[in-house]
Backbone as JSON, one array per atom type, in Angstrom:
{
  "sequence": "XXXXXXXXXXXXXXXXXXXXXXXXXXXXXXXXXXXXXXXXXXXXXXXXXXXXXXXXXXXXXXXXXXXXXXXXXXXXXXXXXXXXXXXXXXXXXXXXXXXXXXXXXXXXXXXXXXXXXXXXXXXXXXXXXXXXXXXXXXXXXXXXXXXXXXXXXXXXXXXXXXXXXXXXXXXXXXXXXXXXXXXXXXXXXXXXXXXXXXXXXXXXXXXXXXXXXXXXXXXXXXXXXXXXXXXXXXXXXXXXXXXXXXXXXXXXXXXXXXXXXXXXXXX",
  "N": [[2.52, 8.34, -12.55], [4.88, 7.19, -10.29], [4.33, 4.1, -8.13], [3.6, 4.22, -4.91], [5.75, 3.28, -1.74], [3.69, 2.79, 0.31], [1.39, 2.41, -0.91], [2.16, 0.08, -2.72], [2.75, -2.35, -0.87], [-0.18, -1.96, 0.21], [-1.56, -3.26, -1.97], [0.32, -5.75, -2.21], [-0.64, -7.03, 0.14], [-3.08, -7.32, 0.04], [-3.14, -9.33, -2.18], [-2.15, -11.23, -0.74], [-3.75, -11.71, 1.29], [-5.83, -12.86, -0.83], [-4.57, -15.54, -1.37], [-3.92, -16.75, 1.36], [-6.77, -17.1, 1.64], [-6.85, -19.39, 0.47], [-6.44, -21.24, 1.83], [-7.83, -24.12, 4.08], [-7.25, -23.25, 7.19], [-7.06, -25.66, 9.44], [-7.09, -27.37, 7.89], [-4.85, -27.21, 5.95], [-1.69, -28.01, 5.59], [0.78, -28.85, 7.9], [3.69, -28.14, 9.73], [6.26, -28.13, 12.61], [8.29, -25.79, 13.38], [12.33, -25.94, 13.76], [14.12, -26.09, 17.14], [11.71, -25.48, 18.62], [10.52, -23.34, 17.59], [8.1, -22.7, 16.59], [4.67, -23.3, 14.96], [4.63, -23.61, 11.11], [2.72, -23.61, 8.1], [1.75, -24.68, 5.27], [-0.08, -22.58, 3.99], [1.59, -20.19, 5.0], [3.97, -20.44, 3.88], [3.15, -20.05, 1.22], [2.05, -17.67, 0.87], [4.4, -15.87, 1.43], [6.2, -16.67, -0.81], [5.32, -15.49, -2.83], [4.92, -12.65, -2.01], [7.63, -12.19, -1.91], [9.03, -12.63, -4.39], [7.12, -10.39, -5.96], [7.45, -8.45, -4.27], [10.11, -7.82, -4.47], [10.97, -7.5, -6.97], [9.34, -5.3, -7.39], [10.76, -3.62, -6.15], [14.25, -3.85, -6.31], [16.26, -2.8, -4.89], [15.85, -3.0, -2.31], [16.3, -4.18, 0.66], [15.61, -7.72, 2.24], [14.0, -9.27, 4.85], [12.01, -11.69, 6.34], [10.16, -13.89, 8.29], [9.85, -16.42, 6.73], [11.3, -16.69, 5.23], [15.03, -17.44, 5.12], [17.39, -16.14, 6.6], [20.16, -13.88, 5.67], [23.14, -11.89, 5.41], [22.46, -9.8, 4.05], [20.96, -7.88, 3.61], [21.73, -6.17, 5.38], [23.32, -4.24, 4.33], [21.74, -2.6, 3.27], [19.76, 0.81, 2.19], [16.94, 0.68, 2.81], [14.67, -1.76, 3.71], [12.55, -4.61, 3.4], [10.33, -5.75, 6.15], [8.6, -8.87, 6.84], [6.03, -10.57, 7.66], [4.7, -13.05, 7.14], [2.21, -14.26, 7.38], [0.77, -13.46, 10.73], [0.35, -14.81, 13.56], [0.13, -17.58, 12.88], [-0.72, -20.04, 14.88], [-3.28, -18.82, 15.52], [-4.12, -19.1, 12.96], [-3.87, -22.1, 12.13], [-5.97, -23.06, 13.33], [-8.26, -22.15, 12.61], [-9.06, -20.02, 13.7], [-10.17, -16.38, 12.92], [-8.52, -14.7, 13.54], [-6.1, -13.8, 12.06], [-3.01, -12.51, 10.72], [-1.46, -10.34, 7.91], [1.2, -8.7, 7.96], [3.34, -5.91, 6.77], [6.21, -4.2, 6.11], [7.97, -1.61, 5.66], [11.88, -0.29, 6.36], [13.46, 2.27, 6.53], [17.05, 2.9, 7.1], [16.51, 1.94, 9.7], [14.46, 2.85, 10.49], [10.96, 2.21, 10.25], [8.97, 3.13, 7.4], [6.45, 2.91, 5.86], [3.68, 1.25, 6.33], [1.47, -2.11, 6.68], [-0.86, -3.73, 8.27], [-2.67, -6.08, 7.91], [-6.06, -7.87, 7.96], [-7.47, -10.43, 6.85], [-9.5, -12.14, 6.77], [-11.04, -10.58, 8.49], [-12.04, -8.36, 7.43], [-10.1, -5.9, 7.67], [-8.04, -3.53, 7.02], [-5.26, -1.97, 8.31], [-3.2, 0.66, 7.65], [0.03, 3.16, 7.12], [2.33, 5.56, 7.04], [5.0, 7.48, 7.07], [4.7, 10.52, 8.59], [2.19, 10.61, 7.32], [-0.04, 10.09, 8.81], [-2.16, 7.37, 10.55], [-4.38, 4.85, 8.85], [-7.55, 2.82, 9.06], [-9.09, 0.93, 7.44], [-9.56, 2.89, 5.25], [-10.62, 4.84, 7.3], [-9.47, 7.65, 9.54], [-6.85, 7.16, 12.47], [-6.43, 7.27, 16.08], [-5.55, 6.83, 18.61], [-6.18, 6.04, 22.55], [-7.25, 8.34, 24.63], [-7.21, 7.71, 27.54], [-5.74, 8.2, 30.66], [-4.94, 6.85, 32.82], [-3.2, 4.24, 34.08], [-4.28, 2.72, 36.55], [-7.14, 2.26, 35.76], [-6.98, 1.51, 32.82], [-6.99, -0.87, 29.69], [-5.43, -3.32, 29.25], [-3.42, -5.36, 26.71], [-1.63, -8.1, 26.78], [0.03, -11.07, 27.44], [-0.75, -13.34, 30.07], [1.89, -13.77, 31.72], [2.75, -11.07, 31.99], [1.64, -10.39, 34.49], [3.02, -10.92, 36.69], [4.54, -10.98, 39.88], [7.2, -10.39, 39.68], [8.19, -9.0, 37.31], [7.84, -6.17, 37.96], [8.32, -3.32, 39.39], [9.49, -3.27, 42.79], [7.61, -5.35, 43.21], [5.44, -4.59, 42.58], [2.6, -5.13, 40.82], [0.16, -2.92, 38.36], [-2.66, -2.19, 38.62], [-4.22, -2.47, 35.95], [-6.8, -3.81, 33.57], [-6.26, -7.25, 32.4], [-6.0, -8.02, 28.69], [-6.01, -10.41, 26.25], [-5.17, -11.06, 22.7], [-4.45, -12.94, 19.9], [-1.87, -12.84, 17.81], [0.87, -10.7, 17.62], [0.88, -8.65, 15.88], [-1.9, -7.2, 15.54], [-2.7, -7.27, 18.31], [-1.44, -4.71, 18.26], [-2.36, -3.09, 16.3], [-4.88, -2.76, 17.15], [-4.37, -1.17, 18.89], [-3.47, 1.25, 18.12], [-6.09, 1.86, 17.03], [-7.56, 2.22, 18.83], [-9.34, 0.43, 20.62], [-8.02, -0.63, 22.79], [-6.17, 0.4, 25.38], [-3.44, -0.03, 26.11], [-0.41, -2.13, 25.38], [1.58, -4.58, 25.76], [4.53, -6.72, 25.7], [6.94, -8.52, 27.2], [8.53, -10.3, 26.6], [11.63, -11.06, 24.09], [11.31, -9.81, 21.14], [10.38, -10.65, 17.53], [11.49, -8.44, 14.65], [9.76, -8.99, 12.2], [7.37, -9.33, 13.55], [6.39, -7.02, 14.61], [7.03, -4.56, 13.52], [5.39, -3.12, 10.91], [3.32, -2.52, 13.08], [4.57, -0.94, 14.65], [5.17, 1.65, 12.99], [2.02, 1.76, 12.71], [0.96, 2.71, 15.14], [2.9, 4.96, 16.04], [2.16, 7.05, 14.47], [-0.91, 7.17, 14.85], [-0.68, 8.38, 16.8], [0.7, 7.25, 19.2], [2.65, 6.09, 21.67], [5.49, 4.29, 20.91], [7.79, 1.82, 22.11], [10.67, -0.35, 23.11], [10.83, -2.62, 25.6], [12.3, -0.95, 27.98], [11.95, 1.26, 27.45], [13.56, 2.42, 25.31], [13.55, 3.81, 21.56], [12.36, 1.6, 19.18], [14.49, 0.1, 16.95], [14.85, -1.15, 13.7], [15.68, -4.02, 11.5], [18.28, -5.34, 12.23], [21.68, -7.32, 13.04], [20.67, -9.51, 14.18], [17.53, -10.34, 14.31], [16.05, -9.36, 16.37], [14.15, -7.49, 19.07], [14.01, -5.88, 22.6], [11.64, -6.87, 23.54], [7.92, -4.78, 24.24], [6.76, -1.86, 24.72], [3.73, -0.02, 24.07], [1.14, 2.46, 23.78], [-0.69, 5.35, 24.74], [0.98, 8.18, 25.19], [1.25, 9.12, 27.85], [0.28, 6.81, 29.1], [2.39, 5.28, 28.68], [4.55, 5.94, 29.61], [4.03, 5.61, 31.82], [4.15, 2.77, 32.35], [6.47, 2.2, 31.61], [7.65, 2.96, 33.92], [6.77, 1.9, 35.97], [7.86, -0.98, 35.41], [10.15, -3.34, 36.2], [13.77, -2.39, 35.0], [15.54, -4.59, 35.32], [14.64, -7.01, 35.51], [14.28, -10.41, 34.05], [13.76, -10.83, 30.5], [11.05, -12.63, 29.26], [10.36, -15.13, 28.37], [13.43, -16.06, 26.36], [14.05, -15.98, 22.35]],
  "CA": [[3.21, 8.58, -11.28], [5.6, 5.97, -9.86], [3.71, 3.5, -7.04], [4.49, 4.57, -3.39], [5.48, 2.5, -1.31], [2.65, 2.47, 1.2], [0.37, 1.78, -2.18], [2.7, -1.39, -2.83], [2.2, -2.9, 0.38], [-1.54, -2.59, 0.4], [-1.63, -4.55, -3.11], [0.54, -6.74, -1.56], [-1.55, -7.47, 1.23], [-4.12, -7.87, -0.72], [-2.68, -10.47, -2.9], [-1.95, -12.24, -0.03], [-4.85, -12.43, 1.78], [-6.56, -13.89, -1.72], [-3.87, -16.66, -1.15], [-4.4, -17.43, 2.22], [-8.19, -17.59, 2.25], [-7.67, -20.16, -0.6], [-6.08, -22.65, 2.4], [-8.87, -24.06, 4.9], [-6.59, -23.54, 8.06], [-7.27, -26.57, 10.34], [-6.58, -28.61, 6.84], [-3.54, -26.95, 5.84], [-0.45, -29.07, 5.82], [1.94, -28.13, 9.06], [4.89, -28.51, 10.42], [6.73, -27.48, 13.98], [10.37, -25.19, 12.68], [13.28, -26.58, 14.81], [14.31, -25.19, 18.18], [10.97, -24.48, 19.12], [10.41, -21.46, 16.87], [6.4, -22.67, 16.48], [4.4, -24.1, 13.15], [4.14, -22.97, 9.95], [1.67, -24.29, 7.57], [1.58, -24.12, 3.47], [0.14, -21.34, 3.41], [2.37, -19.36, 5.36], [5.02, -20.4, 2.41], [2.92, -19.48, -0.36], [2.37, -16.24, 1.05], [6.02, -15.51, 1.75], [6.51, -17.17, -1.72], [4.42, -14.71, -3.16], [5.29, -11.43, -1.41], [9.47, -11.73, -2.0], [8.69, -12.73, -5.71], [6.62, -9.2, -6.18], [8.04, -6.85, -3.57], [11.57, -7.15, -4.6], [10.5, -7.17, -8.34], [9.72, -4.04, -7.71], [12.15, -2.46, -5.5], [14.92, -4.64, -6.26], [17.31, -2.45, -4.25], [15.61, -3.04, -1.07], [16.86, -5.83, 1.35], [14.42, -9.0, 2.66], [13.67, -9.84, 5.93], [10.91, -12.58, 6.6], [10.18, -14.99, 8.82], [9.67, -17.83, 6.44], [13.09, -16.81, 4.67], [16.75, -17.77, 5.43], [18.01, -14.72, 6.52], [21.33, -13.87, 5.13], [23.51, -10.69, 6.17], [22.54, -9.06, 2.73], [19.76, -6.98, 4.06], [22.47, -5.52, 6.51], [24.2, -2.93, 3.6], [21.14, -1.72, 2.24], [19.35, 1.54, 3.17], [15.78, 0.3, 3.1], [14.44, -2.92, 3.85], [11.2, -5.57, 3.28], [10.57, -6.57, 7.38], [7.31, -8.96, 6.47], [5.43, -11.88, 8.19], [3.46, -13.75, 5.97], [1.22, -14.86, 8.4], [1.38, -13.35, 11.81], [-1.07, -15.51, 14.19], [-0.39, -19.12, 12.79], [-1.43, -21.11, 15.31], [-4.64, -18.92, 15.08], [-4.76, -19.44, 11.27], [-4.11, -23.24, 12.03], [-6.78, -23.82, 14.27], [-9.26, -21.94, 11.92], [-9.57, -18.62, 13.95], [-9.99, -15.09, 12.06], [-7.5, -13.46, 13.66], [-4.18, -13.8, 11.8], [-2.66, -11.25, 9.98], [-0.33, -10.35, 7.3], [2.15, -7.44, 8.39], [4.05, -5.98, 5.66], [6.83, -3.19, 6.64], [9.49, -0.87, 5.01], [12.35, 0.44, 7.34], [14.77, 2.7, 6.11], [18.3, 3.52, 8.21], [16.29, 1.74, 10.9], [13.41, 3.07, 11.34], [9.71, 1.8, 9.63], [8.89, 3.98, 6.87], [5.29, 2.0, 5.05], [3.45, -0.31, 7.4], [0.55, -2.86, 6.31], [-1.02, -4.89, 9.03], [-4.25, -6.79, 7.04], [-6.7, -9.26, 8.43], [-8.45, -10.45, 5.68], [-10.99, -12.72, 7.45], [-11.98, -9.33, 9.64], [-11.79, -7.1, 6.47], [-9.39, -4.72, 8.32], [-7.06, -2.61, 6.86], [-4.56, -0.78, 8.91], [-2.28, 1.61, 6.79], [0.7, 3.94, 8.19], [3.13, 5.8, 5.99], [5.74, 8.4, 7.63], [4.24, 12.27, 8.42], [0.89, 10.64, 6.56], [-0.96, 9.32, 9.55], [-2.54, 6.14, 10.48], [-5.9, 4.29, 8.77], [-8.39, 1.29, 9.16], [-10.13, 1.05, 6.1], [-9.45, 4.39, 5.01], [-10.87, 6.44, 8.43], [-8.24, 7.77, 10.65], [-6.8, 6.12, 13.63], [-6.1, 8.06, 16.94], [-4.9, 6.14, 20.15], [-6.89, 6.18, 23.47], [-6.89, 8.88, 25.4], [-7.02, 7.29, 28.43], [-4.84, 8.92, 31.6], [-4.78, 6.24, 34.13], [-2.94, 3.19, 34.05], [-4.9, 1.53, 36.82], [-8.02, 2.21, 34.61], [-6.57, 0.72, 31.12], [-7.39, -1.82, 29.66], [-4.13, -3.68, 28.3], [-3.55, -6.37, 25.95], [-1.04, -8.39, 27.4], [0.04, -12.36, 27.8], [-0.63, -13.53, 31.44], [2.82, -13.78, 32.54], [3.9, -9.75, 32.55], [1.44, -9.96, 35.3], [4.09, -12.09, 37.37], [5.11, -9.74, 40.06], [8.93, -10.11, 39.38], [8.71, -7.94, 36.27], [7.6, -4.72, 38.38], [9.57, -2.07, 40.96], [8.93, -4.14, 44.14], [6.69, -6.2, 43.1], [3.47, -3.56, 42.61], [1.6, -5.07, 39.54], [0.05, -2.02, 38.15], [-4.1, -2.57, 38.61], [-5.2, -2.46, 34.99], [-7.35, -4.95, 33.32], [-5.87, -7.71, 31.16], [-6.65, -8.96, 28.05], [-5.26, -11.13, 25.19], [-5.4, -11.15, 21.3], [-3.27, -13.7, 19.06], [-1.23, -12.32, 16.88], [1.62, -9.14, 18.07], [0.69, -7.13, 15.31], [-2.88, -7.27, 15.99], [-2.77, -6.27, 19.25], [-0.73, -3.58, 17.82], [-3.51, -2.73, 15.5], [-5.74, -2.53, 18.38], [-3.91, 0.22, 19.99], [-3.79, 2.19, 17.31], [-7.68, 2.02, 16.94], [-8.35, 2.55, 20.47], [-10.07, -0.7, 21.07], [-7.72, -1.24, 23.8], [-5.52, 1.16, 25.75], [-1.84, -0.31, 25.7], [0.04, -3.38, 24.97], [3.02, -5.13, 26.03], [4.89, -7.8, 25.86], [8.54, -8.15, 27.64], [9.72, -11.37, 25.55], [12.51, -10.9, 22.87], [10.6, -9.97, 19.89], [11.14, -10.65, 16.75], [11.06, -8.0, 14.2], [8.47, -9.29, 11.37], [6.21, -9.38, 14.18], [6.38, -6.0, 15.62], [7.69, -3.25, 12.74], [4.65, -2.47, 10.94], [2.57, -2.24, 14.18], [5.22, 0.21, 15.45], [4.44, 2.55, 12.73], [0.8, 2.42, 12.58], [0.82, 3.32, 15.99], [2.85, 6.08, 15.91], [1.15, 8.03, 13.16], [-2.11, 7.43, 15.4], [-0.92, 9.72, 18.04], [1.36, 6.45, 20.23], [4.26, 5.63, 21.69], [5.94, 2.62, 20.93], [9.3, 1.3, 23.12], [11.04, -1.76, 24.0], [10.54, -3.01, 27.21], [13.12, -0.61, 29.02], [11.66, 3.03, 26.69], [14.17, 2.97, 23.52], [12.91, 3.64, 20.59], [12.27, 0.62, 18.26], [15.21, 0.22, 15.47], [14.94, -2.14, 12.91], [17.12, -4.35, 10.42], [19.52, -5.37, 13.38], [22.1, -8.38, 13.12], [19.88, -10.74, 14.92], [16.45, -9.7, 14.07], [15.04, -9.05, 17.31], [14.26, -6.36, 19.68], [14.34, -6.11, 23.67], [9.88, -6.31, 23.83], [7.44, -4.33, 23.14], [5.27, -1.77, 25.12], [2.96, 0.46, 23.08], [0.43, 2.98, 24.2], [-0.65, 6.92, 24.41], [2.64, 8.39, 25.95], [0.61, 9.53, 29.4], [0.16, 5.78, 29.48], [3.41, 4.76, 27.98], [5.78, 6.69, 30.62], [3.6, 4.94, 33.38], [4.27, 1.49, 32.61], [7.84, 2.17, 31.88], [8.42, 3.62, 34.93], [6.29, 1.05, 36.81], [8.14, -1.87, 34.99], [11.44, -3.12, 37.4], [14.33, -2.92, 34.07], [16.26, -5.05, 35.98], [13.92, -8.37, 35.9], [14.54, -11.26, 33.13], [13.07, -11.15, 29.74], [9.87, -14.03, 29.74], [11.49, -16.51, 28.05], [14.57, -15.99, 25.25], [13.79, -16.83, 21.34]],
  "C": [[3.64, 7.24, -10.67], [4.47, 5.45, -8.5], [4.66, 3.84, -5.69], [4.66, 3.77, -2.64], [4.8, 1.82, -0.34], [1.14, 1.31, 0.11], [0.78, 0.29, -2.47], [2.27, -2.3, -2.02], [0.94, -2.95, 0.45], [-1.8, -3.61, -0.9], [-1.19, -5.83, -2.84], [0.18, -7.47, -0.75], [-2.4, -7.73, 0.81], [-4.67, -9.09, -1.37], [-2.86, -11.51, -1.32], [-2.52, -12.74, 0.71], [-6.01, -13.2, 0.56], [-5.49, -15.2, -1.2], [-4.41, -17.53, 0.03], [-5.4, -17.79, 2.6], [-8.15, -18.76, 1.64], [-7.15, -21.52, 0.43], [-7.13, -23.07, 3.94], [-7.53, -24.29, 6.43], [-6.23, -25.06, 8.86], [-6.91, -28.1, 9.44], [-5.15, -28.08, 5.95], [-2.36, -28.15, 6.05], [0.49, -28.04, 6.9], [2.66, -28.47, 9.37], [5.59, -28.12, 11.61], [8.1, -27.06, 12.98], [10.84, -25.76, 14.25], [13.43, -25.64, 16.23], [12.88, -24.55, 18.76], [9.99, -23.23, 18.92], [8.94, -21.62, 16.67], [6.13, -23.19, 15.16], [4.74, -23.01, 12.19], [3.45, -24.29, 9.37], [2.08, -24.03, 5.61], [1.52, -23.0, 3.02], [0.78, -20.11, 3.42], [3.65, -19.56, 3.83], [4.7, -19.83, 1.01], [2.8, -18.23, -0.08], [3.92, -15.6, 0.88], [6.62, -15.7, -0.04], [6.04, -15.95, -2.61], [5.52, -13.03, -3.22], [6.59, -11.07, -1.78], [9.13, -11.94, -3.48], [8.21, -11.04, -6.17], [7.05, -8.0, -5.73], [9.99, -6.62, -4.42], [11.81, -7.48, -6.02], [10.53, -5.75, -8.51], [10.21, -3.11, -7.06], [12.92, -3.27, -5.3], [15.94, -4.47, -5.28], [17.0, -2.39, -2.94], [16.24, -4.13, -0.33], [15.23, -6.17, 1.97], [14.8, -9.48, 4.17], [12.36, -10.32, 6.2], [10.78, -13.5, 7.44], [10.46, -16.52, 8.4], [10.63, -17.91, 5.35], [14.15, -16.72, 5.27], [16.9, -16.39, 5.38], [19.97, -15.04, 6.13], [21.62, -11.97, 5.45], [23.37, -9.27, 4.84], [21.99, -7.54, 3.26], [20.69, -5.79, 5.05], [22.88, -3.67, 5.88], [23.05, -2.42, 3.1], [20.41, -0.73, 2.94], [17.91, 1.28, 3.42], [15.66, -1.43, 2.73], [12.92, -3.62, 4.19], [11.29, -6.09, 5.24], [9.02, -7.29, 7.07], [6.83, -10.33, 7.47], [4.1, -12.16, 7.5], [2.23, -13.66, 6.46], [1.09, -14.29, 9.85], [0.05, -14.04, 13.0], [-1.33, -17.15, 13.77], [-0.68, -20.0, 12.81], [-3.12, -20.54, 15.19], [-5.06, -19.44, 13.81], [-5.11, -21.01, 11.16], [-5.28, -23.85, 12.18], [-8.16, -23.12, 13.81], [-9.85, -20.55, 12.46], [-9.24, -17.68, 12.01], [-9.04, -14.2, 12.43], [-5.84, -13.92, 13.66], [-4.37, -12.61, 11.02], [-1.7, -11.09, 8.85], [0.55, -8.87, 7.41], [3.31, -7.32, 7.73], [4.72, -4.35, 6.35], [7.81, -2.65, 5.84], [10.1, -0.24, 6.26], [13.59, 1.09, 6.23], [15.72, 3.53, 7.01], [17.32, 3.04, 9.27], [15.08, 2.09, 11.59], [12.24, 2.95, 10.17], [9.34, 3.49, 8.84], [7.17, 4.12, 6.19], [4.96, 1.0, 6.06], [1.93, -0.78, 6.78], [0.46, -3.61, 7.2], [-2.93, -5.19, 8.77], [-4.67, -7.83, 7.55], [-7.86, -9.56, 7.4], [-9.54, -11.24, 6.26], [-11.88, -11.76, 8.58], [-12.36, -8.23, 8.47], [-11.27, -5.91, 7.36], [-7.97, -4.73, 7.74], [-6.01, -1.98, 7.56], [-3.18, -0.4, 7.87], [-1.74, 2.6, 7.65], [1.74, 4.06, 6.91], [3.5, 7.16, 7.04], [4.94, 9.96, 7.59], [2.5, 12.17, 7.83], [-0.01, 10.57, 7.76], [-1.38, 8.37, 9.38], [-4.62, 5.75, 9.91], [-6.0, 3.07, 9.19], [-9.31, 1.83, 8.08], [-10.56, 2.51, 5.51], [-10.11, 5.39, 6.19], [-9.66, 6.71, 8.98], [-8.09, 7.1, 11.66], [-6.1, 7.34, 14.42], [-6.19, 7.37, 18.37], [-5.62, 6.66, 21.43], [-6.19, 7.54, 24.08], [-6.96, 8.92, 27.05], [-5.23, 7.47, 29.74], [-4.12, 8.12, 32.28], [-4.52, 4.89, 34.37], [-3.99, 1.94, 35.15], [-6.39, 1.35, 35.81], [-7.79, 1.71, 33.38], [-6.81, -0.75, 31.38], [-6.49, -2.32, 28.31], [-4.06, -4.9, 27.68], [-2.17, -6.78, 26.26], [-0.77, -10.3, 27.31], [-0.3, -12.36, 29.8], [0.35, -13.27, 32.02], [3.47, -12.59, 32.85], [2.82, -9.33, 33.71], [2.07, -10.55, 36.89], [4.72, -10.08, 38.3], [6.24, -9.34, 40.28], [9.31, -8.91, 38.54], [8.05, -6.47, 36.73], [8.24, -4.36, 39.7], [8.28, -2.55, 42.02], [7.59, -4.87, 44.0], [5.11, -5.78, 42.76], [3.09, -3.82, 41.33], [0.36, -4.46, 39.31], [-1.48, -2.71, 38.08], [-4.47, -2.43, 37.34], [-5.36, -3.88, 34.45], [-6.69, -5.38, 32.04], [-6.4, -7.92, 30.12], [-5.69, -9.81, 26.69], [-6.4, -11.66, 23.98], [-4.46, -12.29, 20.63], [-3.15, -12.71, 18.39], [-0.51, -10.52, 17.46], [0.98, -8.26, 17.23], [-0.74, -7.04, 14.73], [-3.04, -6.5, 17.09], [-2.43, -4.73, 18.8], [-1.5, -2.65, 17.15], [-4.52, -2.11, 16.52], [-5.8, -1.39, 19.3], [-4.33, 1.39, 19.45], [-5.34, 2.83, 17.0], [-8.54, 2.41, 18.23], [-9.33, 1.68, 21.53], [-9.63, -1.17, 22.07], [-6.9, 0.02, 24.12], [-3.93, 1.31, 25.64], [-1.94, -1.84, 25.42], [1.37, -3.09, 25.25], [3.71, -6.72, 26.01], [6.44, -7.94, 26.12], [9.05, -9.26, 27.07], [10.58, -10.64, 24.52], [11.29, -11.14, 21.99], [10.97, -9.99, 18.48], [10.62, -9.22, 16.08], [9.71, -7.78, 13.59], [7.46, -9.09, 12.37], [5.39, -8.11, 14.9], [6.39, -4.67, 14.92], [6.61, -2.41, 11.91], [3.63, -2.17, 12.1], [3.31, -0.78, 14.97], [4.79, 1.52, 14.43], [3.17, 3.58, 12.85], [0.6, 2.77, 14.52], [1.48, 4.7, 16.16], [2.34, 7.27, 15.27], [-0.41, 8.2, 13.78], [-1.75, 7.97, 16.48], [0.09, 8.75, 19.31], [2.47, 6.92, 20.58], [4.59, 4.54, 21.72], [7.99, 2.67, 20.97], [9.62, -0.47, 22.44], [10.81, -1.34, 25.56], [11.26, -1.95, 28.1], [12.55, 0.92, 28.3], [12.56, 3.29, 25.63], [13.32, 2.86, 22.67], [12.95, 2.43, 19.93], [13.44, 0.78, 17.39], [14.85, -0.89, 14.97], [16.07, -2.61, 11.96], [18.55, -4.75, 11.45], [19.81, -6.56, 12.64], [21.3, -9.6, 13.22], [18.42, -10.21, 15.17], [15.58, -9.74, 15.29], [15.12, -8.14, 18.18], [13.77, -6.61, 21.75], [12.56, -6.19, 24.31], [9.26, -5.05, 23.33], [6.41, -2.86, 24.03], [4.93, -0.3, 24.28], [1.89, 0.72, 23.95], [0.37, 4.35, 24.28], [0.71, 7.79, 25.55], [2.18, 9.04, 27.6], [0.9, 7.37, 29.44], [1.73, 4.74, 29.66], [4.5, 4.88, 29.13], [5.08, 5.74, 31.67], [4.05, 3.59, 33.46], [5.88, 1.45, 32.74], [8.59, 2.57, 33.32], [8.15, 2.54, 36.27], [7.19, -0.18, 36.51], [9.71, -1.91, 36.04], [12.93, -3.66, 35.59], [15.34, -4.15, 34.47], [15.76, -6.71, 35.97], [13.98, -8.33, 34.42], [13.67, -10.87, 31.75], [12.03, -12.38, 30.0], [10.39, -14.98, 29.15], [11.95, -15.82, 26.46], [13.52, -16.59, 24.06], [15.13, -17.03, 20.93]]
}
C-alpha cells in the first residue's frame, strides 16, 4: 500500500529531529538573514537540506515552500504543496532550550491537508490529517472547553495586550502567557494545555500551516487576525496573524479585537 502522506511527514520528522539533536545548539554555527528576518544556525540548513532532498523524492509533483529555501513562483501552479520549517523556535534551539520544533505541512488548493509539528527534545508528536483527527503521541487531541474569555488562559506575546489593538481600548481580562516557537503554541491549543493563542503580526506561513490543521481536527478554530479562514501557498507567503482557539472562545476575541488597529510590526 502506497505511503500516505501524513505517514511521510512523520518519517520525515523523525529524520529530522535525529539531525538536529546531532548539533549542540548554543555551539552551532549562526548567522543573522538580512533585513532582520532573525538567525539561522547549521542545523536549521541541514534539516531543510534533508527534508526537500526526501519529500520531493517522493512526491515530486508537489511544490516547496520553506523557510530556509529561495522561494521561487514554482510552487504557485501546483495543486499541493510542501509548507515546512526546519526548525521553528531557533533562537530557542540556539540558546540550548527544548522547545523548538520541526513543522512539516501539506496544503492542497489552499488549504493544509497532513500536518507534523515534532519536538524532539520533548518527545512530542502532534499528527493531523484531513477528516482523521488530531494526535500527540498517538492519543487524541480535543481543544479546551473553556467558555469564558476573561477566564482563559492565552498564549500570547506581550504586545497584543497594548490597548490599541482592542474595540475602545477594553483589553479582554484573560491571563497571559508565552511559549517560543508559533507552532508550539499551536500545539498547545490543540492539547488543551492552554486555552487560545494569538498573535496579530504578519505571519509567515511555514510557521503557522501545520498548527492550523492540528488544531482543527482537535475540535478548534483557527483565523487570521480579522476571522478568515487560513489559506495557504499565497504569492507572498504570509498571512494577516493568527488567532486560534475553541470557537466559543474564538468568536470572543474576534469580536473583542478593534480590526481597524495596525498589525505589530510588518515582516
Amino acid at each position: 500500500m502506497p505511503e500516505t502522506d501524513l505517514a511521510l511527514l512523520v518519517r520525515a520528522a523523525e529524520q529530522a529531529g535525529d539531525i538536529a539533536r546531532r548539533f549542540s545548539g548554543p555551539d552551532a554555527q549562526k548567522w543573522e538573514k538580512p533585513d532582520g528576518a532573525g538567525p539561522v544556525t547549521e542545523a536549521d540548513l541541514a534539516v531543510n537540506d534533508m527534508l526537500a532532498d526526501m519529500l520531493t523524492q517522493a512526491r515530486p509533483d508537489y511544490g516547496w515552500l520553506s523557510e530556509e529555501t529561495e522561494d521561487t513562483d514554482t510552487r504557485l501552479g501546483r495543486e499541493k504543496v510542501f509548507i515546512i520549517d526546519p526548525i521553528d523556535g531557533t533562537r530557542s534551539f540556539a540558546e540550548g532550550s527544548r522547545t523548538w520544533a520541526h513543522s512539516l505541512a501539506i496544503a492542497e488548493h489552499g488549504s493544509v491537508k497532513a500536518a507534523v509539528i515534532y519536538l524532539p527534545q520533548r518527545e512530542l508528536m502532534y499528527c493531523a490529517a484531513l477528516g482523521q483527527g488530531a494526535t500527540c503521541n498517538g492519543a487524541a487531541l480535543s481543544v479546551s472547553k473553556q467558555g469564558d474569555l476573561t477566564a482563559a488562559e492565552v498564549l500570547a506575546a506581550r504586545p497584543v495586550q497594548d490597548p490599541k489593538y482592542w474595540r475602545n481600548g477594553a483589553v479582554p481580562g484573560f491571563t497571559r502567557h508565552h511559549r517560543p516557537s508559533l507552532a508550539y503554541r499551536m500545539a498547545r491549543i490543540a492539547d488543551a494545555s492552554f486555552d487560545a493563542m494569538l498573535t496579530l503580526r504578519p505571519s509567515w506561513e511555514w510557521d503557522i500551516a501545520a498548527g492550523d490543521l492540528v488544531i482543527r481536527e482537535a475540535g478548534g478554530r483557527c483565523s487570521d487576525r480579522f476571522g478568515a479562514d487560513l489559506r495557504f501557498n499565497n504569492p507572498h507567503p504570509t498571512l494577516n496573524g493568527v488567532v486560534a482557539a475553541p470557537q466559543m472562545l474564538h468568536d470572543q476575541l474576534i469580536a473583542a479585537l478593534d480590526p481597524a488597529s495596525p498589525g505589530i510590526r510588518p515582516l
